[in-house]
N, C-alpha and C positions, 0 to 999 in steps of 0.2 A: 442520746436518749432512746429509748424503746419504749416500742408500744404495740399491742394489741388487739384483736377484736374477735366479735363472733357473732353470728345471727342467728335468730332466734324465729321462726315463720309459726302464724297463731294456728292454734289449733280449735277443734271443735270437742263437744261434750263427747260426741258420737267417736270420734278420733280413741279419746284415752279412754275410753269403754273397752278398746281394746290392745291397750296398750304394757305391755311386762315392766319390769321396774326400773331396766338401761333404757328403755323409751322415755318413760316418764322422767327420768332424772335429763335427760338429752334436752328433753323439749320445754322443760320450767326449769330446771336448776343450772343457777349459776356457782358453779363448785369450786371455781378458784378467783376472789375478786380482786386481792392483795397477790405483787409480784414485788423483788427489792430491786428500786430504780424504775419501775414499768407504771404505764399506764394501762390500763384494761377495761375494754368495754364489751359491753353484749348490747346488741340492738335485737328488744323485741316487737315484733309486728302488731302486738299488743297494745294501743294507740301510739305506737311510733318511740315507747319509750327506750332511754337508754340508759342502762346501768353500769355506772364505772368504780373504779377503784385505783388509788394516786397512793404509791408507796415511796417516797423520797428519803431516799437513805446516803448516801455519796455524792448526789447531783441533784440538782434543781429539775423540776420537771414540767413542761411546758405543756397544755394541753392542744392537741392536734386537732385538727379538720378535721380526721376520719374519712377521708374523700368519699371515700367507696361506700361509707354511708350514707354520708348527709350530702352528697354534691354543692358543698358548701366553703367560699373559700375561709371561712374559719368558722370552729365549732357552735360561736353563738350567732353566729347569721341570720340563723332561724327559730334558735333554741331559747331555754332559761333552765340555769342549773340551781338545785339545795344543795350543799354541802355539808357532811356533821364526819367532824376529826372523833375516831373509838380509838387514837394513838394516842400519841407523847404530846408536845407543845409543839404547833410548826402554823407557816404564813402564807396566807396566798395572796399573791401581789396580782390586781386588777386593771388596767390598763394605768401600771405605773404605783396604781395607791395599795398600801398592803395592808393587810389586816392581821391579827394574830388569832389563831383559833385553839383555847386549851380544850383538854378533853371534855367531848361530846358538846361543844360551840357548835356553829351554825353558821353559814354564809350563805345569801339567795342572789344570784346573780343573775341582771336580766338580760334580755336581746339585747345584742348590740354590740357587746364590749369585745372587743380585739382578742387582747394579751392576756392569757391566765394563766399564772407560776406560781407551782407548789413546792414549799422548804419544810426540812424539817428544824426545828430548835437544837437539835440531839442526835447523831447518827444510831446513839445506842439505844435510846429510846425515841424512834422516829415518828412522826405522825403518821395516821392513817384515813386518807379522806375520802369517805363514801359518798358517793353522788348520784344524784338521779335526777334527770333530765328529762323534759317533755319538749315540744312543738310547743313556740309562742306570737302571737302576731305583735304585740305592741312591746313598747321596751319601758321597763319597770327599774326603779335604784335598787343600784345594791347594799344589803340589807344584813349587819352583822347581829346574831341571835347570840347572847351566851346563855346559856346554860342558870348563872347563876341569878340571871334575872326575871326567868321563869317560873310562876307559880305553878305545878302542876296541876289537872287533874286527877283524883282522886278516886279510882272506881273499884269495884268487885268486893271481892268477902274473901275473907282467909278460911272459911267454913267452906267455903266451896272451889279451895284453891284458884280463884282469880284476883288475887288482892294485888292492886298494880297502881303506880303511878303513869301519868300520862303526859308528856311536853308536848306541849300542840307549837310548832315554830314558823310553820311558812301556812299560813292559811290566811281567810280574808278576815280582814279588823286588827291582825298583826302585821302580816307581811303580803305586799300589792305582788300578784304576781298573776299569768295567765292563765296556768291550768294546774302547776303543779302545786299539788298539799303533802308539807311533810313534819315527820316528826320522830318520836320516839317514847315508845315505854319501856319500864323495869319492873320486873314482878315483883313482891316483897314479900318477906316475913314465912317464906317459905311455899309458898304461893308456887305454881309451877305452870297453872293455864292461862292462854293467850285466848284471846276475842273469843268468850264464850259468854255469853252464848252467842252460837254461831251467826254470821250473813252471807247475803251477798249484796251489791250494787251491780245493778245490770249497769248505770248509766257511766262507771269509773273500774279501770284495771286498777289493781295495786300489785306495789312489791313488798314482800317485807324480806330485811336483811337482819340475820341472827347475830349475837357480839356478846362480849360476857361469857360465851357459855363455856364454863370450866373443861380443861385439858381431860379426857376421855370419858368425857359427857355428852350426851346428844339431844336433839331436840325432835319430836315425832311431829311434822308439818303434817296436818290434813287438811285435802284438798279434793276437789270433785263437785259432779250435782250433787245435793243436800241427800239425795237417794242412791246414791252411785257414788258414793265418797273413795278417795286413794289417798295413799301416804308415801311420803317422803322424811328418809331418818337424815337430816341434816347436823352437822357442825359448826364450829364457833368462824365467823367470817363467811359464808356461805349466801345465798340470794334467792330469791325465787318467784315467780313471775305467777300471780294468779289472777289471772281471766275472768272477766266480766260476770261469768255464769258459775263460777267457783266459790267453794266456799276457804275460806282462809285462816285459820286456826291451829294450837297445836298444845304439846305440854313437853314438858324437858325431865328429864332424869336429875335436874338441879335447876336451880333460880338463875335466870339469864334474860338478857334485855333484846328488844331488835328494833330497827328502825322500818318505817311503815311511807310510803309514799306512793302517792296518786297524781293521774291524771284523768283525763274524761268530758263526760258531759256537764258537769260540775262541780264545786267545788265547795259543798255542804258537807261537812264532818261526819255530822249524823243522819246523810243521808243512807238508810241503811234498812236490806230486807231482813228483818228479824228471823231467825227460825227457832225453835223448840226443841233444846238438845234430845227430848226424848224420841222425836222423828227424824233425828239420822240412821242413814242406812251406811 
């Protein structure tokens, strides 16, 4: 089995003020999270999270300790992970008990559990499992989400290009877990902007991870203080790490989905500093 990683060290406002566009893609973006047969992680210093990606195509694939990140003699020792398959049908077996996750399912797994192995249904259409993990102090069950029993939210206007569904999956009053909150939207109806109007949460990093997004298509991430804004032109499977003081937003040259997860000081949805699209800089 093979596997992976990379570190990620936070940066300040002041930092990417002065930073070129191989800096900024270096220091937030995760540009390759899918390997065939690999496991791949980035650990960012960004409340300690870490964002992986499980492509089992030929072999079964175990998830590791990571030593050298988590000085941990196995990955959930200290952790808890969200899980959501943007592949084929495939299963992840839990210390023993397996679960099947079709496309964009959900597994929450908490401290504690040993053994976690990822199958795909299909080599030729194999799953593909993004995850994101935080720091947890207590141990929570594990928690299978599908997809099809989620009523979304429902937000934005198609008048103003944000007309978007929303899966809220691992948050509190659905799924018990420590810190992290995650989930997923999809734009619709030709809709093409993400979280506008813009935020930030000083008191939560998030990630979001792009999917969906049609073969020589891109997506325009912005990111930065509300006055100091940067951009990054990401692609379909791609990740990126925005910072507490960041704002996190974007629009696509076509309609595409991403997943959104948090960690923090809490674990309020709508905790969130509003801003005024007309006062970006």
């Amino acid at each position: 089995m093979s596997h992976s990683f990379r570190y990620q060290t936070s940066r300040s406002a002041e930092e990417v003020k002065k930073m070129d566009t191989a800096q900024l893609r270096n220091a937030f973006l995760v540009e390759k999270v899918f390997e065939k047969d690999t496991i791949t992680a980035t650990y960012s210093m960004q409340d300690r999270f870490i964002v992986l990606g499980v492509k089992p195509v030929q072999e079964k694939l175990s998830l590791p300790a990571f030593y050298e990140l988590t000085k941990a003699d196995y990955f959930l020792e200290r952790r808890e992970v969200g899980i959501i398959n943007v592949g084929g049908k495939g299963t992840v077996t839990v210390d023993g008990e397996s679960y099947q996750l079709d496309n964009k399912d959900c597994l929450y797994i908490g401290k504690g559990k040993q053994s976690v192995v990822f199958a795909s249904a299909d080599a030729q259409a194999p799953a593909l499992f993004y995850i994101n993990s935080a720091l947890a102090a207590a141990a929570y069950p594990t928690t299978h989400i599908r997809k099809a029993d989620i009523t979304p939210l429902t937000l934005g206007d198609a008048l103003t290009s944000n007309y978007r569904n929303i899966y809220q999956y691992i948050l509190p009053g659905r799924v018990q877990s420590c810190q992290l909150v995650m989930g997923f939207t999809e734009l619709l109806n030709g809709s093409v902007w993400n979280s506008i109007p813009p935020h930030t949460h000083l008191r939560r990093n998030e990630v979001y991870f792009y999917f969906d997004v049609p073969e020589e298509q891109v997506v325009l991430h912005l990111m930065g203080e509300p006055t100091e804004t940067r951009h990054l032109f990401m692609h379909n499977h791609q990740a990126v790490v925005s910072p507490e003081w960041s704002i996190h937003a974007g629009a696509g040259t076509a309609s595409y989905s991403f997943i959104w997860g948090m960690a923090g000081e809490n674990q309020d949805y709508t905790d969130m500093d509003k801003l005024e699209v007309k006062n970006l800089r």
